[in-house]
N, CA, C and O atoms as a Tripos MOL2 file, in Angstrom:
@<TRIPOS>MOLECULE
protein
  180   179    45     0     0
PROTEIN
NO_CHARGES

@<TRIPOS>ATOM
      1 N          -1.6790  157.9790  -30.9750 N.3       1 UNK1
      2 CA         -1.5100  156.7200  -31.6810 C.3       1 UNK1
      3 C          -2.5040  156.6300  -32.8290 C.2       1 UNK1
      4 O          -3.4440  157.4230  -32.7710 O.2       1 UNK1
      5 N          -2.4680  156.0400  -33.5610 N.am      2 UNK2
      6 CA         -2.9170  155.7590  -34.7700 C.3       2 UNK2
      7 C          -3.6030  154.4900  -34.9460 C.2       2 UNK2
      8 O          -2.8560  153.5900  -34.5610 O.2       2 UNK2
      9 N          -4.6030  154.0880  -35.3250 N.am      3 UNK3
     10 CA         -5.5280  152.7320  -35.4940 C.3       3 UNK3
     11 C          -5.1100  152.0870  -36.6670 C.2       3 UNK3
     12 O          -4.9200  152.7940  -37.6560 O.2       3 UNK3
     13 N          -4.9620  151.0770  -36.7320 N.am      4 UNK4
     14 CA         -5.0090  150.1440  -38.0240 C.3       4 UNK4
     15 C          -6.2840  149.6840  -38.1680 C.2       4 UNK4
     16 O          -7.0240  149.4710  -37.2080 O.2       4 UNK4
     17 N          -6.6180  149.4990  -39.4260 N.am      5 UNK5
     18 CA         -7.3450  149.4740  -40.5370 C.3       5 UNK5
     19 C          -8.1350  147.7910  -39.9280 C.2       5 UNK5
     20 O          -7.1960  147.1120  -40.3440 O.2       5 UNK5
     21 N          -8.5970  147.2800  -39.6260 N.am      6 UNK6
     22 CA         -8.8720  146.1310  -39.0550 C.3       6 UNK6
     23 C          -9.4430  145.0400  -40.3580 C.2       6 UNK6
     24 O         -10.6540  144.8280  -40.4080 O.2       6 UNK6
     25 N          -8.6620  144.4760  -41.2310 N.am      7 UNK7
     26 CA         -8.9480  143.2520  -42.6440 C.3       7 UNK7
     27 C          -9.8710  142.8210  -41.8860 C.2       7 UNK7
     28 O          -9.8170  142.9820  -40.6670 O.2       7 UNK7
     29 N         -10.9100  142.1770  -42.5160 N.am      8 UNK8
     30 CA        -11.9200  140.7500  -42.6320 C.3       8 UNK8
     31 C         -10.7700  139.5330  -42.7670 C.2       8 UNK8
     32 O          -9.9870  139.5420  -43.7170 O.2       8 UNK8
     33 N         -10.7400  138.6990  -41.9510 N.am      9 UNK9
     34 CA        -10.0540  137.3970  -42.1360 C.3       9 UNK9
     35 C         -11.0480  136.6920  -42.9530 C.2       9 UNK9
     36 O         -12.1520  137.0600  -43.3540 O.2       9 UNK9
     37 N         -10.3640  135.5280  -43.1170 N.am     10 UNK10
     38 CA        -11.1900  134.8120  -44.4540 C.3      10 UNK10
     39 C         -10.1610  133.1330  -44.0590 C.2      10 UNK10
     40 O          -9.0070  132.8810  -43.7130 O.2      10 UNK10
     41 N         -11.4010  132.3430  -44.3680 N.am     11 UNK11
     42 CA        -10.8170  131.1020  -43.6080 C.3      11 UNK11
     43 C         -11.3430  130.0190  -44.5930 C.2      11 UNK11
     44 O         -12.5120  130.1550  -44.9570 O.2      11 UNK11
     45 N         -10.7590  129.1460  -44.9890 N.am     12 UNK12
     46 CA        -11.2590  128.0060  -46.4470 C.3      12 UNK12
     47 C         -12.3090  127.4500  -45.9350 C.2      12 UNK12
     48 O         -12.4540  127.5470  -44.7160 O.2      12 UNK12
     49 N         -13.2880  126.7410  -46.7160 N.am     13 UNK13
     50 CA        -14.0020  126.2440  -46.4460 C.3      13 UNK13
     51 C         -13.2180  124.8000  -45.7840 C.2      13 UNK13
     52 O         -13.7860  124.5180  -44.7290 O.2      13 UNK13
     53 N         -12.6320  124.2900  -45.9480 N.am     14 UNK14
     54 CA        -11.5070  123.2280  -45.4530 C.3      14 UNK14
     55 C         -11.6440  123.3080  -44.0320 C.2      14 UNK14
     56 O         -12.3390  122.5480  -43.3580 O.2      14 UNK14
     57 N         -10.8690  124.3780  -43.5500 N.am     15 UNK15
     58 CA        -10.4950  125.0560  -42.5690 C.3      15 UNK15
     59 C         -11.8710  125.1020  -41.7620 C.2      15 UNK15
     60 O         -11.6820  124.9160  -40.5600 O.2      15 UNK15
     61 N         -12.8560  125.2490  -42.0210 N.am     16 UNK16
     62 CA        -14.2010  125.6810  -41.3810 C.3      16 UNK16
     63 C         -14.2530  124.3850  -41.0820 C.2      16 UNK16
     64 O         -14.1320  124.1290  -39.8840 O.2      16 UNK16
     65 N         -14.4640  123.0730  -42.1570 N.am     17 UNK17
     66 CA        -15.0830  121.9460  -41.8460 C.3      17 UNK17
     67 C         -14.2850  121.1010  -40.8060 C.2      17 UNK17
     68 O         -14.6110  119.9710  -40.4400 O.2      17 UNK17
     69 N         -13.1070  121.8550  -40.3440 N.am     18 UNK18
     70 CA        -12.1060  120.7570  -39.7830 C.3      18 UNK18
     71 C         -12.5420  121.4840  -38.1100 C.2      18 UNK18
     72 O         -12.6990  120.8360  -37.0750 O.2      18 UNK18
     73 N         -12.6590  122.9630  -38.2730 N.am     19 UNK19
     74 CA        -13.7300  123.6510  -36.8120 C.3      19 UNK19
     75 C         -14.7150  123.2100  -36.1600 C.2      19 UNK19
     76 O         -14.9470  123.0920  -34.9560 O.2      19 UNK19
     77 N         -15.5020  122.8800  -37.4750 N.am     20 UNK20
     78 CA        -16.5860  122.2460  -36.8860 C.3      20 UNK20
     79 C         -16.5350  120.6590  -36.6580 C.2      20 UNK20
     80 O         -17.2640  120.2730  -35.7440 O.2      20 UNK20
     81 N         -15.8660  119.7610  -37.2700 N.am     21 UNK21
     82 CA        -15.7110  118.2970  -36.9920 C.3      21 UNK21
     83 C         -15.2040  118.4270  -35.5720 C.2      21 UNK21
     84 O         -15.6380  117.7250  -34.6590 O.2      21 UNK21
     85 N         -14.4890  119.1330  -35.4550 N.am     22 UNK22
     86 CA        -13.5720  119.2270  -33.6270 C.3      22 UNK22
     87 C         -14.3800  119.2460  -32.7910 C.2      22 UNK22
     88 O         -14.1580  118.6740  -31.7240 O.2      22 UNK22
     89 N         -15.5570  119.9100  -33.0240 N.am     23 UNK23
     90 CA        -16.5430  120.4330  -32.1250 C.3      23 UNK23
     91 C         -17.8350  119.1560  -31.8960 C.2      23 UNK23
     92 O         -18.3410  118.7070  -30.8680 O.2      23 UNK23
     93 N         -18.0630  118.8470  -33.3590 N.am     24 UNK24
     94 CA        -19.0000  117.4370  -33.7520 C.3      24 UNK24
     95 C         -18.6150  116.3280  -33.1850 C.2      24 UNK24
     96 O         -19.2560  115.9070  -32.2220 O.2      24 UNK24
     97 N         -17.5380  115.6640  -33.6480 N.am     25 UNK25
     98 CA        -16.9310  114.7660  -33.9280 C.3      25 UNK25
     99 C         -16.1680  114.7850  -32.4830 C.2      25 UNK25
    100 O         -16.5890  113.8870  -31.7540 O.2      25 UNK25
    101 N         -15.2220  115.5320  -31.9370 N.am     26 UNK26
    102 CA        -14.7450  114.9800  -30.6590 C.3      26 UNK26
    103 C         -15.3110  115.7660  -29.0560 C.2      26 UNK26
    104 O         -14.8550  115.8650  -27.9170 O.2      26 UNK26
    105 N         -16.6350  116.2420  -29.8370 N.am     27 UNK27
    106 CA        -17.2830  117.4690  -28.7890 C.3      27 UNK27
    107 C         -16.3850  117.7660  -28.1250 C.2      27 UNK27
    108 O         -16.1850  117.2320  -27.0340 O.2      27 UNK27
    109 N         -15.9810  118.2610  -28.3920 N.am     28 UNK28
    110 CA        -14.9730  120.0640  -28.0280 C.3      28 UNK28
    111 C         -15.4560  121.2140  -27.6460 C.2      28 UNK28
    112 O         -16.0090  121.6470  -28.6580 O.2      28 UNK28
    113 N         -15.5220  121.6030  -27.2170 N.am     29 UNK29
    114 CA        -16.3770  123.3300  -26.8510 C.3      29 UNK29
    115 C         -15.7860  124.0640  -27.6440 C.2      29 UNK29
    116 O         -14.5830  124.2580  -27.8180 O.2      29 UNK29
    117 N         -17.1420  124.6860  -28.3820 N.am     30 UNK30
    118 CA        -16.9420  125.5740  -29.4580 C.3      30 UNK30
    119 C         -15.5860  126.8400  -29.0610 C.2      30 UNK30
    120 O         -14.6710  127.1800  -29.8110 O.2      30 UNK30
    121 N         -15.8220  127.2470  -27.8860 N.am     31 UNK31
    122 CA        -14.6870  128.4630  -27.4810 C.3      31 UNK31
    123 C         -13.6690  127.7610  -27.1020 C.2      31 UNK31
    124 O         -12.7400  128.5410  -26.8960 O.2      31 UNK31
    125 N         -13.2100  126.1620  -26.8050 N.am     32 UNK32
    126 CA        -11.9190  125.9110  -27.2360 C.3      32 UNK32
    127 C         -11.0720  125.6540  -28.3610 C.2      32 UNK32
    128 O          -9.8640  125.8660  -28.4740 O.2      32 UNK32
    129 N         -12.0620  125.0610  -29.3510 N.am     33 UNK33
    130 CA        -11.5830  125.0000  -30.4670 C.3      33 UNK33
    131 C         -11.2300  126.3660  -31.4230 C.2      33 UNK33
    132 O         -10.2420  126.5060  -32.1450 O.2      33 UNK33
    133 N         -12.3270  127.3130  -31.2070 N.am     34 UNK34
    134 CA        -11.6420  129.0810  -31.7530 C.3      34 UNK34
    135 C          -9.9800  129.2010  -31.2830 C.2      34 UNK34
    136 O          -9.0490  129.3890  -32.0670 O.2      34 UNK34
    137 N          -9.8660  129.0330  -29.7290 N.am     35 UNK35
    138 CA         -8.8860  129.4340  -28.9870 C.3      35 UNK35
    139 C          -7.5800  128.5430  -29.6960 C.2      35 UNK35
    140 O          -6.4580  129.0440  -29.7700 O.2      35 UNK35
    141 N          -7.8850  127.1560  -30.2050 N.am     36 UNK36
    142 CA         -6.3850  126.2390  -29.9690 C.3      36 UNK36
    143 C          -6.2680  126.7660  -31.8130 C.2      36 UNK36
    144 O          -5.1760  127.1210  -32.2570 O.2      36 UNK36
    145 N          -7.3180  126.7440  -32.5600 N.am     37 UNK37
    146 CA         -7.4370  127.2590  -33.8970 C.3      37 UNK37
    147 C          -6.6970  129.1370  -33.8470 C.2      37 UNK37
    148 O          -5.8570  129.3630  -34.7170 O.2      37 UNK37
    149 N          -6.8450  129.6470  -33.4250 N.am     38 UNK38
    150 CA         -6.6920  131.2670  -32.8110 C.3      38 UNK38
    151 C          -7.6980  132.1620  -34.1370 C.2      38 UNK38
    152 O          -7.2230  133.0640  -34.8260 O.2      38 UNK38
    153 N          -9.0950  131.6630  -34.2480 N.am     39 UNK39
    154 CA         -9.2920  132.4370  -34.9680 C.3      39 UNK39
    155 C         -10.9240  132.5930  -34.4470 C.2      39 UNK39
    156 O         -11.9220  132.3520  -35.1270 O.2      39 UNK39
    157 N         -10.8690  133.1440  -32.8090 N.am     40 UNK40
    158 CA        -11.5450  133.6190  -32.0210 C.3      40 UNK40
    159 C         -11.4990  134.5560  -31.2120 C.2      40 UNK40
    160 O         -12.3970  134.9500  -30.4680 O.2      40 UNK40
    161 N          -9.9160  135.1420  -31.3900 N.am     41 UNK41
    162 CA         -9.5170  135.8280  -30.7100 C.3      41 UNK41
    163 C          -9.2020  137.3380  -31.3180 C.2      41 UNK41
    164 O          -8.6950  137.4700  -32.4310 O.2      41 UNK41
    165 N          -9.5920  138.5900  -30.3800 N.am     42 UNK42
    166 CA         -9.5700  139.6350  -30.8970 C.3      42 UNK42
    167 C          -7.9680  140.5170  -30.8070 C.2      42 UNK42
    168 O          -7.3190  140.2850  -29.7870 O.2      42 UNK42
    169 N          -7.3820  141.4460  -31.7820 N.am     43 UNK43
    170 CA         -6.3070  141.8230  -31.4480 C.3      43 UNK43
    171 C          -5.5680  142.8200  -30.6610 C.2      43 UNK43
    172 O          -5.1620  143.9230  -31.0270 O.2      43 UNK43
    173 N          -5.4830  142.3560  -29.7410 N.am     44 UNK44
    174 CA         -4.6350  143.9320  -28.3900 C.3      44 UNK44
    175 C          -4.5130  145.0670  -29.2710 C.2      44 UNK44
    176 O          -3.8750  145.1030  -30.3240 O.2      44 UNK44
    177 N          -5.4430  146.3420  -28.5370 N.am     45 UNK45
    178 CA         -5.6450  147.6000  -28.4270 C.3      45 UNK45
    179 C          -4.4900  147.6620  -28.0150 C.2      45 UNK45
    180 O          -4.0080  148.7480  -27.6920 O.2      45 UNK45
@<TRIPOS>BOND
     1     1     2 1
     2     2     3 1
     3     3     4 2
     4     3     5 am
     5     5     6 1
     6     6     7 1
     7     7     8 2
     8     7     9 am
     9     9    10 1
    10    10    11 1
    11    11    12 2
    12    11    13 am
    13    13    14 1
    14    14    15 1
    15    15    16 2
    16    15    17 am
    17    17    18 1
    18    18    19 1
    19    19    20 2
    20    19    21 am
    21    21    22 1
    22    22    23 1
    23    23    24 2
    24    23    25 am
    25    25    26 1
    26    26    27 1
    27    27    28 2
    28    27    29 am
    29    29    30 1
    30    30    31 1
    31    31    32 2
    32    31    33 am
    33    33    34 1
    34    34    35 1
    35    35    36 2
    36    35    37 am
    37    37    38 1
    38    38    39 1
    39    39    40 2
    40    39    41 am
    41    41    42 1
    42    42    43 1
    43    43    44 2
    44    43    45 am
    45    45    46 1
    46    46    47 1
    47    47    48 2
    48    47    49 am
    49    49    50 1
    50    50    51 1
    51    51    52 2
    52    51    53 am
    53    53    54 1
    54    54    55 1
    55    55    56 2
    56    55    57 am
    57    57    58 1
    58    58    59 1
    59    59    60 2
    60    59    61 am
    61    61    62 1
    62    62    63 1
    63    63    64 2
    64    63    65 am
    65    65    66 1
    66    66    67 1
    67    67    68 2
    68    67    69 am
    69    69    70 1
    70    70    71 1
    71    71    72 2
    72    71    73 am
    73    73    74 1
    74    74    75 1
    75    75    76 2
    76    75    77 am
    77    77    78 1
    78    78    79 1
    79    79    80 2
    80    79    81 am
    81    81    82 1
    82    82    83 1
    83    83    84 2
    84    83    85 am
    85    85    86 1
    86    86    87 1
    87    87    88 2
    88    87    89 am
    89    89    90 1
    90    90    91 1
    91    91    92 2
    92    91    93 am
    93    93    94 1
    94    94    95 1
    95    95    96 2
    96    95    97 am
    97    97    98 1
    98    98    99 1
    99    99   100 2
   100    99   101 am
   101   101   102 1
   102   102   103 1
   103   103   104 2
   104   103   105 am
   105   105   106 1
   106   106   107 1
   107   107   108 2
   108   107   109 am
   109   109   110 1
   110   110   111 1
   111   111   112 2
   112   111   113 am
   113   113   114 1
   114   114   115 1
   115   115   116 2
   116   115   117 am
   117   117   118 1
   118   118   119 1
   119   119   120 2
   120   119   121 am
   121   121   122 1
   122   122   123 1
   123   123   124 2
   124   123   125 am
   125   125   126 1
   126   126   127 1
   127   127   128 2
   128   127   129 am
   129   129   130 1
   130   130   131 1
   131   131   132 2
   132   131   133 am
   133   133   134 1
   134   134   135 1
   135   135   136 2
   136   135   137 am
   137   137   138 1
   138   138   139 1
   139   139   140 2
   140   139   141 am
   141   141   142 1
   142   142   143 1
   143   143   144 2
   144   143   145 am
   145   145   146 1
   146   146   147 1
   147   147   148 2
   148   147   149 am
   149   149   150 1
   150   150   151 1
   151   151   152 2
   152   151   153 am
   153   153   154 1
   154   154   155 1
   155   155   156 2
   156   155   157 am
   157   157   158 1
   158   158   159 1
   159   159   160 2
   160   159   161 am
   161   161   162 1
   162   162   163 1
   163   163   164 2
   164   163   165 am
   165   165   166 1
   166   166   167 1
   167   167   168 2
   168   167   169 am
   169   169   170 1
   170   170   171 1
   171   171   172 2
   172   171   173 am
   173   173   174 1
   174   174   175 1
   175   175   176 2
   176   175   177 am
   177   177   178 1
   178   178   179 1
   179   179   180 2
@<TRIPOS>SUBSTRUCTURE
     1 UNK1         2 RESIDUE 1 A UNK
     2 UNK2         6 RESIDUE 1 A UNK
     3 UNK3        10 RESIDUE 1 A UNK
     4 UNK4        14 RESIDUE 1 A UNK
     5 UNK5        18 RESIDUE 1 A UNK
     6 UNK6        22 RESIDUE 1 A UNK
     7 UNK7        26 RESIDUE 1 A UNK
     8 UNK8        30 RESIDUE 1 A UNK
     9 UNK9        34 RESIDUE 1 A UNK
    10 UNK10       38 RESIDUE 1 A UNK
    11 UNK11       42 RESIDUE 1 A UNK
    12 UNK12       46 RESIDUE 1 A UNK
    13 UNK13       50 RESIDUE 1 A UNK
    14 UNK14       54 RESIDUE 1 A UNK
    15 UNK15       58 RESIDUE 1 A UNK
    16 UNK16       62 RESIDUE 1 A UNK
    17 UNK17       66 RESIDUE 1 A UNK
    18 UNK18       70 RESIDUE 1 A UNK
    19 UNK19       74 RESIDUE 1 A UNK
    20 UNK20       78 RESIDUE 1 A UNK
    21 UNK21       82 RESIDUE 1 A UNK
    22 UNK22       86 RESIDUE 1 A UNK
    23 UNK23       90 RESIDUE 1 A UNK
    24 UNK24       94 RESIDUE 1 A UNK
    25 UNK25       98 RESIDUE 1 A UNK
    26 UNK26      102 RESIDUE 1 A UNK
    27 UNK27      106 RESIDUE 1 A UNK
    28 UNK28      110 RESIDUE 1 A UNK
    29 UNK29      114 RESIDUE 1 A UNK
    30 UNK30      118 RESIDUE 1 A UNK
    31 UNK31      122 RESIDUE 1 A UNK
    32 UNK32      126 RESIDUE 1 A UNK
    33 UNK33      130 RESIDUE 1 A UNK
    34 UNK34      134 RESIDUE 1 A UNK
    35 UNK35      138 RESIDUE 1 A UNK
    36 UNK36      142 RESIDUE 1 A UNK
    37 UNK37      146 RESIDUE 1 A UNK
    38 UNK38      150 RESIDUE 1 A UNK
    39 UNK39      154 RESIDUE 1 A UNK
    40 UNK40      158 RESIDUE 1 A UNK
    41 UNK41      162 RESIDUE 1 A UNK
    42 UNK42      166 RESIDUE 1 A UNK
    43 UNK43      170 RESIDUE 1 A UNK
    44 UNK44      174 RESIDUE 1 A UNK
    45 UNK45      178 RESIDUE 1 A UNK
């Protein structure tokens, strides 16, 4: 099998501030909000 090339994701600053308000603002646990966002999660080998 062959590996893909693994991109840097890249996320707006928008996008960041609305991560972290979830977390601030309705204290959320940081590893649920990655999870319901999906940009905590690594991609199946």
């Amino acid at each position: 099998m062959t590996q893909r090339k693994q991109t840097k994701r890249r996320f707006s600053p928008e996008f960041k501030l609305e991560a972290i308000e979830q977390v601030t603002k309705y204290q959320q646990r940081a590893v649920d909000v990655a999870l319901a966002l999906d940009f905590g999660s690594q991609p199946a080998s």
